[in-house]
C-alpha positions in Angstrom: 4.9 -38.8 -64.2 5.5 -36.2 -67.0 3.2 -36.2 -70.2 5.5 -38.1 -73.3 6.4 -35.3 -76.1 4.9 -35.2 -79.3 7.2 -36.6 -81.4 6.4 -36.6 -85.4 6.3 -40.1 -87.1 9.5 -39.2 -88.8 11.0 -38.7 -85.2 9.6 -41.8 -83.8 10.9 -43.8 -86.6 14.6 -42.2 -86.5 14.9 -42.0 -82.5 13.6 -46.4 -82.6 16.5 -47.3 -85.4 19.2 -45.4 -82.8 17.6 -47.4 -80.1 18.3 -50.5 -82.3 21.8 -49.2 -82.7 22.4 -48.5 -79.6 21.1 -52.2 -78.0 21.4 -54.8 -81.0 24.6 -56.1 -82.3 26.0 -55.7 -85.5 24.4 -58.0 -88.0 27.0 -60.3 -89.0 24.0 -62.9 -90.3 24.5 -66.4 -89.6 22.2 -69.7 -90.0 21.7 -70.7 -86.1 18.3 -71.9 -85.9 15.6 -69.5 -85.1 14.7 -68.4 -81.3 10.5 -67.4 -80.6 12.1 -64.2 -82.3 10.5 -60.7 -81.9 6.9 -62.1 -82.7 6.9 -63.5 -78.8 7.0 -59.6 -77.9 5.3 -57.8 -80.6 2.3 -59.7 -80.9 0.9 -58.4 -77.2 1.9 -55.3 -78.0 0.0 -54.9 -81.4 -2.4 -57.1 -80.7 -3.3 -57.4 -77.5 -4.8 -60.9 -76.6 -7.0 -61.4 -79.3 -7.4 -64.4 -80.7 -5.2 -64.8 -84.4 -6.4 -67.1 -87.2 -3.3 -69.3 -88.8 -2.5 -71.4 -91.5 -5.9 -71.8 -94.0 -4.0 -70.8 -97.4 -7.3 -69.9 -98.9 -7.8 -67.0 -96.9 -4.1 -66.0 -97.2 -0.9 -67.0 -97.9 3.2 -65.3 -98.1 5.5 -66.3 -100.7 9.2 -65.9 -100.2 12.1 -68.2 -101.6 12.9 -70.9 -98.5 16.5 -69.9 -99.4 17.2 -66.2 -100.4 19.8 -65.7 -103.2 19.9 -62.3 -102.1 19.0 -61.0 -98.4 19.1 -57.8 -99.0 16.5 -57.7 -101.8 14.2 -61.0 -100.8 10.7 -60.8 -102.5 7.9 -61.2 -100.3 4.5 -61.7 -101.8 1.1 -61.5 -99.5 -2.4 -63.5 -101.4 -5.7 -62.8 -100.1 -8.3 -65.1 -101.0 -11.7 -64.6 -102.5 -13.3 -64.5 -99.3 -11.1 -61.7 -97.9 -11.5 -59.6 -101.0 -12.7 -56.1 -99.7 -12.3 -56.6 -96.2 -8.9 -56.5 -95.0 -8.2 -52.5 -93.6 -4.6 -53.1 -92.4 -1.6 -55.6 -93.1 1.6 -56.0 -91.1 4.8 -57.8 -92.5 7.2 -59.2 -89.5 10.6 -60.9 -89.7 11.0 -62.2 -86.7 14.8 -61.8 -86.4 15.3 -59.0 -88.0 17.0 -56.4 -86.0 14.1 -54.1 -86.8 11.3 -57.0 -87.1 8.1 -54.6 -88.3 8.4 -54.1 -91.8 5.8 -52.6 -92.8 1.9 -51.5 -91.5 -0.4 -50.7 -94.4 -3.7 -49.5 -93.8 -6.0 -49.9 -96.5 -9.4 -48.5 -98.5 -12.2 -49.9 -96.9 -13.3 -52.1 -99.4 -10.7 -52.2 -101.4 -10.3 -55.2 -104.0 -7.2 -56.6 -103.6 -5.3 -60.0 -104.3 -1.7 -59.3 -103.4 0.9 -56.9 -102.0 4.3 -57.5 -102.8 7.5 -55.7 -101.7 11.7 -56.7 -101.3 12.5 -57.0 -98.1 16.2 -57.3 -95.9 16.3 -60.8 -93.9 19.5 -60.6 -91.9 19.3 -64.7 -90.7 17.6 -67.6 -90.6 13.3 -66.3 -89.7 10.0 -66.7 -90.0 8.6 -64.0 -92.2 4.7 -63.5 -91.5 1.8 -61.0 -92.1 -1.6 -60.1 -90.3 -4.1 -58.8 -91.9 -6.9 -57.4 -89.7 -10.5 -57.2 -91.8 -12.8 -54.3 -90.8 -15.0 -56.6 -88.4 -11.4 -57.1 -85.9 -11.0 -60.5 -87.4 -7.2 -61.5 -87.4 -5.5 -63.7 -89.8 -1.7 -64.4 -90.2 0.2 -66.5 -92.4 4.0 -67.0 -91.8 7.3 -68.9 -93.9 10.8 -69.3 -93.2 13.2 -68.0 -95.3 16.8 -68.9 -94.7 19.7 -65.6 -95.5 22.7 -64.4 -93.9 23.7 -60.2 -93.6 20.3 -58.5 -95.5 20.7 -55.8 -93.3 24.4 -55.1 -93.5 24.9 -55.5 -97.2 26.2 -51.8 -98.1 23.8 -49.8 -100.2 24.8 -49.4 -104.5 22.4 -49.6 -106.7 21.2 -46.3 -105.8 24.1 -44.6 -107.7 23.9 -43.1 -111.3 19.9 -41.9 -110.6 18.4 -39.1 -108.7 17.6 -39.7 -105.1 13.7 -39.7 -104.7 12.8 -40.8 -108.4 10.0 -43.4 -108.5 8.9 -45.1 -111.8 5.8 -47.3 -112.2 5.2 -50.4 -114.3 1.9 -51.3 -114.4 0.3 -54.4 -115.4 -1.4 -54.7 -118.6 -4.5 -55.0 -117.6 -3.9 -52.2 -114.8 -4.9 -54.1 -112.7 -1.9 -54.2 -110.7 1.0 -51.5 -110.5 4.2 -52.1 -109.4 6.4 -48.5 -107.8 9.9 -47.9 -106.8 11.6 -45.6 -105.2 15.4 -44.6 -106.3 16.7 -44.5 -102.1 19.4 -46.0 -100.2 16.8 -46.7 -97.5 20.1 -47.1 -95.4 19.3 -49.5 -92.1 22.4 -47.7 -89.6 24.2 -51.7 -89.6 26.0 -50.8 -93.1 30.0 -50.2 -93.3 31.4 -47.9 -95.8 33.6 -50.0 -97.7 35.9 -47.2 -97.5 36.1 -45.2 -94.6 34.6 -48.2 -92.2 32.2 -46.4 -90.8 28.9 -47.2 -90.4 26.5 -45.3 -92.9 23.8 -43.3 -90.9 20.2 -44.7 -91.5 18.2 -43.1 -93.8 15.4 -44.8 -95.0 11.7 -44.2 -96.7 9.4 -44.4 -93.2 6.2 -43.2 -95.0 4.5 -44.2 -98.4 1.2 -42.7 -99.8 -0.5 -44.5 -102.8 -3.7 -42.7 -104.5 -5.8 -43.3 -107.2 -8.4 -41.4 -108.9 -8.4 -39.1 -105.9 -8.6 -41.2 -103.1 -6.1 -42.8 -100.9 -6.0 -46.6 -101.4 -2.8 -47.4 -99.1 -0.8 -45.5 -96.0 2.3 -47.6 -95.7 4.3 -47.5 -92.2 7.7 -48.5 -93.6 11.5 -48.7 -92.4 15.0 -50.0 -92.5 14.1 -53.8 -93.5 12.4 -52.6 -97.0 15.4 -53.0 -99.6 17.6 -50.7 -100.9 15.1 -48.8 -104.1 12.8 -50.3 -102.1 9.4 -51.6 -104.4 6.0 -52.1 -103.3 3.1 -54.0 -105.6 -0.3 -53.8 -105.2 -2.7 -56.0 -107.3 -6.1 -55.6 -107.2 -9.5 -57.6 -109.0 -10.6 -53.9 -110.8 -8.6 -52.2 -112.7 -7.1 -48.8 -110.8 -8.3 -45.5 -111.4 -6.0 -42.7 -112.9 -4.4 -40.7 -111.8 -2.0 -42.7 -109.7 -0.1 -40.7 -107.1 2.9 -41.7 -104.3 3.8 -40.0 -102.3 7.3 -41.0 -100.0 8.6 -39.7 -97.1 12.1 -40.2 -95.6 14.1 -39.9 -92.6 15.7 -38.1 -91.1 15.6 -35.7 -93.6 11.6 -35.9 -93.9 12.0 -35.1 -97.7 8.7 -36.0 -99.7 9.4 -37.3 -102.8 6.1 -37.3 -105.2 5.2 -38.6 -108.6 1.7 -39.2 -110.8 1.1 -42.6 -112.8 -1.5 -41.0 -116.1 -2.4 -44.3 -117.4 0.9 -44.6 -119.4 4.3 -45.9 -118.7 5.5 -43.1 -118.0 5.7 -40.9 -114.2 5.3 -37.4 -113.9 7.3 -36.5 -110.9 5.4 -33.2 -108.8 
């Protein structure tokens, strides 16, 4: 059997949404109840057999509204109790029936502080919307909620008009202890229609997100078509975080980097 190529991460993220294409159906979103979903086959794949820890909120806990007002831009909020507080290297967010269920793998500082990561996410139907986090020891902990929406995934991209493609602005907390970023992008998932022509729009979506502060890298972010349009990301942490604050976004499959620098102020200087 012939070595597999060497594909770049940009690559492998563009050639897996044709796949989807190729063997999903079009989202039409609809409230059937759910199926075992995606989880059923991810979870060996990820995780192997090892054994994953559920449903003790003081560890960790996701928030998402039980019934989206809008699917295509559903906040999803990840709490980490005290006692996982500088331990957790690497989060996953999955929605089970999403066409293209991984949402997002962050890896994070070791020791990092933090109390919540938030971001707006696509939910084509009626799922369970969970997240892993793995602590540094290889313990595993998940907590999961259903969220009820119809068509996240084929809503057709427009808030991305009128601003440049790439900008990211940053609102920090006032304590700075938290920092909120997003990036001006269609992050188009390939299920869209062009209202006009009836075609479906080609993906093209942010698969890679950097985020450094004083120097060092706190977060590498594995991301794709179920992030929302301008998608956000929020990271709160129990110290404030250092300046200079730096992201750095990748897309595909143009593999474009779009970067800008937090100082300390409300304002973003774009590199």
């Amino acid at each position: 059997m012939g070595q597999a190529p060497n594909l770049s991460p940009a690559a492998l993220a563009t050639a897996a949404v044709v796949a989807l294409l190729a063997a999903a159906p079009l989202c039409l979103g609809d409230n059937q109840s759910p199926t075992g979903g995606a989880w059923l086959r991810l979870r060996p794949q990820l995780y192997g057999s090892r054994d994953i820890a559920e449903g003790d909120e003081q560890l960790m806990s996701i928030e998402a509204p039980a019934s989206t007002p809008d699917p295509a831009a559903t906040p999803v909020v990840v709490h980490f109790g005290k006692a996982l507080e500088g331990k957790v290297k690497q989060v996953r967010v999955i929605i089970d029936n999403n066409p293209s269920p991984l949402v997002a793998t962050m890896d994070l500082k070791p020791g990092l502080l933090v109390d919540e990561i938030d971001l707006r996410v696509r939910i084509d139907r009626f799922s369970s919307v969970r997240a892993i986090a793995e602590t540094g020891d290889g313990r595993l902990e998940m907590a999961s909620t259903w969220v009820n929406a119809a068509g996240g995934c084929s809503t057709p991209p427009s808030a991305t008009e009128g601003g440049m493609l790439g900008q990211i602005r940053f609102r920090p907390s006032s304590d700075d202890k938290a920092l909120q970023i997003s990036i001006r992008h269609p992050n188009n998932s390939g299920f869209q229609v062009d209202p006009r022509s009836g075609d479906f729009i080609p993906p093209h979506f942010i698969a890679h997100i950097r985020l450094s502060a004083g120097g060092q890298t706190l977060m590498e972010a594995d991301t794709g078509i179920s992030l929302s349009e301008n998608p956000t990301l929020r990271i709160a942490t129990d110290g404030a975080l250092s300046a200079p604050v730096t992201v750095d976004a990748t897309d595909v499959p143009t593999e474009a980097h779009f970067t800008a620098t937090w100082q300390g102020t409300a304002s973003a200087t774009p590199n």
